[in-house]
C-alpha positions in Angstrom: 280.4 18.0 0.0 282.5 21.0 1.6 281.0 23.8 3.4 280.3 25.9 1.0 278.9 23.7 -1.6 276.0 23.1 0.7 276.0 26.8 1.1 275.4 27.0 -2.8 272.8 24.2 -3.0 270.8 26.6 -1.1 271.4 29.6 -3.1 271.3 27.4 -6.7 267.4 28.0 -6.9 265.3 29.9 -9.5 264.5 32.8 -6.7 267.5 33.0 -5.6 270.0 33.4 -9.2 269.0 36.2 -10.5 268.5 37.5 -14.1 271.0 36.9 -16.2 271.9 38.9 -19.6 272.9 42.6 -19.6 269.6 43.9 -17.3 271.4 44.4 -14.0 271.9 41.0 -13.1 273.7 38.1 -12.4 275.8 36.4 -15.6 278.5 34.1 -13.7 277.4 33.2 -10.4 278.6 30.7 -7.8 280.8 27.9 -9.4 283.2 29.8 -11.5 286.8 31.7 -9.9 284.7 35.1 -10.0 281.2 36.4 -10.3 280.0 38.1 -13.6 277.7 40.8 -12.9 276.0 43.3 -15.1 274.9 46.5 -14.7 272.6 48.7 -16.5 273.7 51.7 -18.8 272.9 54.9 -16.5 273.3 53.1 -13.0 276.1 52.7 -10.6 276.7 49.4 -8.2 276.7 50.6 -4.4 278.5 48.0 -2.8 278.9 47.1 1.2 280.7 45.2 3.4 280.0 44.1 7.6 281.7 41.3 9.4 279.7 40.0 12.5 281.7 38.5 15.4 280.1 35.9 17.8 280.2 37.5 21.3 280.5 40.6 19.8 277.7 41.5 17.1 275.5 38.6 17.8 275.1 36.6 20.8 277.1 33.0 21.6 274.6 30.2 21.4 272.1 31.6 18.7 269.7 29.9 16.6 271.5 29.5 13.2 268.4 30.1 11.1 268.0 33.6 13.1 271.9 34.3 12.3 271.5 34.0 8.9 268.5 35.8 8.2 269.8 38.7 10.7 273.5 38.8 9.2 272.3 39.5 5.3 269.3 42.2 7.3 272.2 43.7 9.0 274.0 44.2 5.1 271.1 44.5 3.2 269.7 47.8 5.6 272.8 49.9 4.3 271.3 49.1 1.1 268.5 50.5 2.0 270.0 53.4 3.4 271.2 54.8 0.0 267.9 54.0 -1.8 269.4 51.4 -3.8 267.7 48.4 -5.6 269.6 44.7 -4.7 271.9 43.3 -6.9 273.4 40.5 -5.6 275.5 39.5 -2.3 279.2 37.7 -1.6 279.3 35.5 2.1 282.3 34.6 3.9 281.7 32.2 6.6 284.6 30.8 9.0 283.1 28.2 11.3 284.8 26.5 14.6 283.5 22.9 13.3 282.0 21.5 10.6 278.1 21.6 11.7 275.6 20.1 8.8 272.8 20.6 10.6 274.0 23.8 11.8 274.8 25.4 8.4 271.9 24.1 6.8 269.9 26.0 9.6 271.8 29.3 9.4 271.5 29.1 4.9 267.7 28.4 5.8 267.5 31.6 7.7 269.9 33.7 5.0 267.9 31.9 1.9 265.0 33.3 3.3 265.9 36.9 3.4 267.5 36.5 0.0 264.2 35.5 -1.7 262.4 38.1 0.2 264.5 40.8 -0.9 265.2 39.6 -4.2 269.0 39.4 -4.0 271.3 36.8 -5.0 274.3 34.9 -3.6 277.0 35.4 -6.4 279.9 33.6 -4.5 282.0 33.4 -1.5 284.2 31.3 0.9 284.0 29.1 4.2 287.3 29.0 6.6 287.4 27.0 10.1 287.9 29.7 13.1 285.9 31.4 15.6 282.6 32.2 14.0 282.6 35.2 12.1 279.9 36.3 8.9 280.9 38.5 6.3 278.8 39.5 3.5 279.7 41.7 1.0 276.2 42.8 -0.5 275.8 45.5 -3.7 273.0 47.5 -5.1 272.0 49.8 -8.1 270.9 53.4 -8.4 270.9 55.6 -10.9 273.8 57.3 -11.6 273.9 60.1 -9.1 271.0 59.3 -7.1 271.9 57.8 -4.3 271.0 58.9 -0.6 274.2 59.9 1.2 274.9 61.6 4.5 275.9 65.0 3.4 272.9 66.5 2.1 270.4 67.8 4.6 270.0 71.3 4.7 268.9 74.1 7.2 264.9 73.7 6.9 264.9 70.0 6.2 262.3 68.1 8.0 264.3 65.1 10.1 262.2 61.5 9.8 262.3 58.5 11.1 260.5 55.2 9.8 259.0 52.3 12.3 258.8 52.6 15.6 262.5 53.2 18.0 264.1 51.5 20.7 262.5 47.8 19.8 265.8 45.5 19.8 267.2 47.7 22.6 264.3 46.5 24.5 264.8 43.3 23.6 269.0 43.2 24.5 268.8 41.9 28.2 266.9 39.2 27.6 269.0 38.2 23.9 271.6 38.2 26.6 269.9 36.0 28.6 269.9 33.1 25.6 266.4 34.2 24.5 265.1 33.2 21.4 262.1 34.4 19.6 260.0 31.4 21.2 261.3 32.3 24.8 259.0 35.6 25.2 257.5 35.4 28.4 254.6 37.5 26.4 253.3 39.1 23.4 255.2 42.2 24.4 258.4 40.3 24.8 257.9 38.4 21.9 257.5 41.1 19.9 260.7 43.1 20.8 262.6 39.7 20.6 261.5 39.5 16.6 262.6 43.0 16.4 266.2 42.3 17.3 266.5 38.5 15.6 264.2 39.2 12.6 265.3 43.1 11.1 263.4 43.9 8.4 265.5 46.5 5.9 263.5 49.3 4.9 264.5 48.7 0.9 260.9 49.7 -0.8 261.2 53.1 1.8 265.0 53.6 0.5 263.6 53.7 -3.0 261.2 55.8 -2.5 262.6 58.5 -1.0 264.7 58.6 -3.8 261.8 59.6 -5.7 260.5 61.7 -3.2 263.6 64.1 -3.3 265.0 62.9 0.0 268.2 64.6 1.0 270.3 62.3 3.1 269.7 59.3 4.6 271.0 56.7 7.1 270.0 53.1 9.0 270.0 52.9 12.7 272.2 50.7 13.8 274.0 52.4 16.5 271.3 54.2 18.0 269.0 57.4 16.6 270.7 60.3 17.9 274.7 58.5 17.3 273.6 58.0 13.4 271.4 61.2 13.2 275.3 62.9 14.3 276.8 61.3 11.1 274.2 62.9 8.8 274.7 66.4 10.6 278.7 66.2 10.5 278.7 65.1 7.0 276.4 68.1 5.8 277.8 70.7 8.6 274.8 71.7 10.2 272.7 70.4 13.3 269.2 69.7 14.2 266.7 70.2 16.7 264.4 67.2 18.1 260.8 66.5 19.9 261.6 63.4 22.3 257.4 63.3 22.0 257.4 63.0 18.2 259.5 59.5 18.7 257.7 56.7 17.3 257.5 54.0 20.2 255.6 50.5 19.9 253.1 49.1 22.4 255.4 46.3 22.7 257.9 48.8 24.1 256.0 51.1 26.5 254.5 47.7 27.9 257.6 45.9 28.7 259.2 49.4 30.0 258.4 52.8 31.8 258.0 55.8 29.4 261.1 57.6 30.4 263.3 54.4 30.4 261.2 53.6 26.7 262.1 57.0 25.4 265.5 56.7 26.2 265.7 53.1 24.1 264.3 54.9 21.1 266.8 58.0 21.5 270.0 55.9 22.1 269.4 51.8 21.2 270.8 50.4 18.6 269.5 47.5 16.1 266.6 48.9 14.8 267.6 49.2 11.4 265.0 52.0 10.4 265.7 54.9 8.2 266.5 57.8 9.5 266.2 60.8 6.8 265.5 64.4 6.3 263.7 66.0 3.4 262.3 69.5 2.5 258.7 69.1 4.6 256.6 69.4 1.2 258.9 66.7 -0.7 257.2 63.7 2.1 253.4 62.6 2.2 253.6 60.8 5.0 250.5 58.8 4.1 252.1 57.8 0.5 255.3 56.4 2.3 255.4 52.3 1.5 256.1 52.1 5.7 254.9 54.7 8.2 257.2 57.3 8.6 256.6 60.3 11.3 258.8 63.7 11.5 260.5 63.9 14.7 263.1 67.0 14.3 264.5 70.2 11.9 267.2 70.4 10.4 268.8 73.9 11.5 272.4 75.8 10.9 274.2 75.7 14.7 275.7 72.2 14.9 274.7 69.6 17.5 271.6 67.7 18.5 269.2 69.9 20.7 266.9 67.4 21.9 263.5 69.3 23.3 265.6 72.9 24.0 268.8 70.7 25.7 272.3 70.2 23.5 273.2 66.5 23.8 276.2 65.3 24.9 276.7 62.6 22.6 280.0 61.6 24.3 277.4 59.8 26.9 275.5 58.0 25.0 275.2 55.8 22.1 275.0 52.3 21.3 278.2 50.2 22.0 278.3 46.3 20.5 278.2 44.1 23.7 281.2 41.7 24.3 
């Protein structure tokens, strides 16, 4: 059996096929040259693509079945981000050695995700080299419905989901060779499961669809970095409350305020939504996840942060290598 044979033995499981027929599912999946895929009249396939580097998106050294559920979060969040509804996901694995026990750990992990999301492995490759994931996932919408990053207006409401600044918090000691298990507390632990075990924010997506949401983005690099994209894609800028930032208990225990504030402002790895809305469009106490408002959307460009223009030049999450 070759690499990715095992791979499909894993993924070759009622949960885990999808639907086939003409619904929006899976016809052809893993065995064939290609995937056959179907989509339903009126919708559109959003499709995404992320490679993760050892050393460079994800730690040397780390647990396989944390890798894999991590590397499809990491894809499946962008999903998310648009509002879209999973479809079905391509993985390209290169590995520096054939590993059974290995792979079987890190499909574990990504089989897990897959069922809990509801999305499908529809094909793929394995090469030997340094190890490097690259998953290719896709979604549906309805035709012209997806969230993008150029439609906030002056008046939105700017929101964010979850709580900030969690994986941030939990970076020193993943670069330490923690693992989930190796929190020195409840409060470590916690921030540890934030950064190995994302959670993307698809039923939230979905909803703010129906909600009327304007634009919409995941943090990866960082709230004030991705809030940036949003603003330059629709030309306008917003004003923030550092108070209004969502922080956990996990967080404020493990650091100062001011150093915990600063986390949730500039870490990356959180893979919440950020999103803005006209204020009546968003009952916060409907929202599938707790959501809180934290800023405006307003006309002069730039991020204002409590009366002060940020100088985004200085902060920012940057990959460690």
């Amino acid at each position: 059996m070759n690499e990715f044979d095992l791979i499909a033995r894993y993924f070759n499981q009622p949960a885990l096929t999808g639907q086939p027929g003409c619904d929006g599912g899976v016809v052809v999946g893993i065995g064939d040259d290609c995937a056959v895929v179907s989509v339903p009249d009126g919708w559109q396939l959003v499709q995404s693509i992320d490679t993760l580097v050892e050393g460079v998106h994800f730690p040397a050294g780390i647990d396989p079945v944390l890798l894999g559920w991590r590397a499809l979060a990491v894809s499946v969040s962008d999903l998310a981000a648009m509002g879209a509804r999973p479809h079905s996901f391509f993985l390209a694995l290169t590995l520096p050695k054939a590993d059974t026990a290995w792979l079987e750990g890190f499909c574990q992990g990504m089989a897990d995700l897959a069922a809990r999301c509801g999305i499908p492995l529809v094909g793929g490759d394995t090469t030997r080299g340094s190890l490097t994931v690259s998953l290719h996932v896709q979604g549906i919408v309805a035709a012209g419905s997806a969230l993008r990053r150029n439609g906030a207006r002056p008046g939105d409401t700017v929101y964010v989901s979850g709580t900030l600044g969690d994986a941030g918090g939990a970076l020193p000691l993943v670069l330490q060779g923690a693992s989930i298990e190796d929190g020195k507390s409840t409060s470590e632990t916690a921030l540890l499961t934030r950064y190995y075990r994302p959670e993307p924010r698809l039923a939230l997506g979905q909803w703010l669809v129906e909600q009327g949401a304007t634009a919409a983005i995941d943090i990866s690099d960082g709230l004030l970095g991705d809030l940036n994209h949003i603003l330059r894609a629709s030309g306008c800028g917003a004003t923030l409350n550092s108070d209004a930032l969502p922080l956990s208990d996990a967080l404020r225990v493990v650091y100062p305020e001011d150093q915990a504030r600063s986390l949730a402002q500039t870490a990356g790895d959180d893979y919440e939504l950020c999103f803005t809305a006209p204020a009546s469009a968003i009952a916060e106490s409907e929202s599938p996840i707790p959501v809180v408002a934290i800023g405006t959307i307003v006309e002069q460009s730039g991020i204002r942060l409590d009366g002060q223009l940020i100088d985004l030049a200085e902060g920012g999450f940057r990959h460690f290598s």
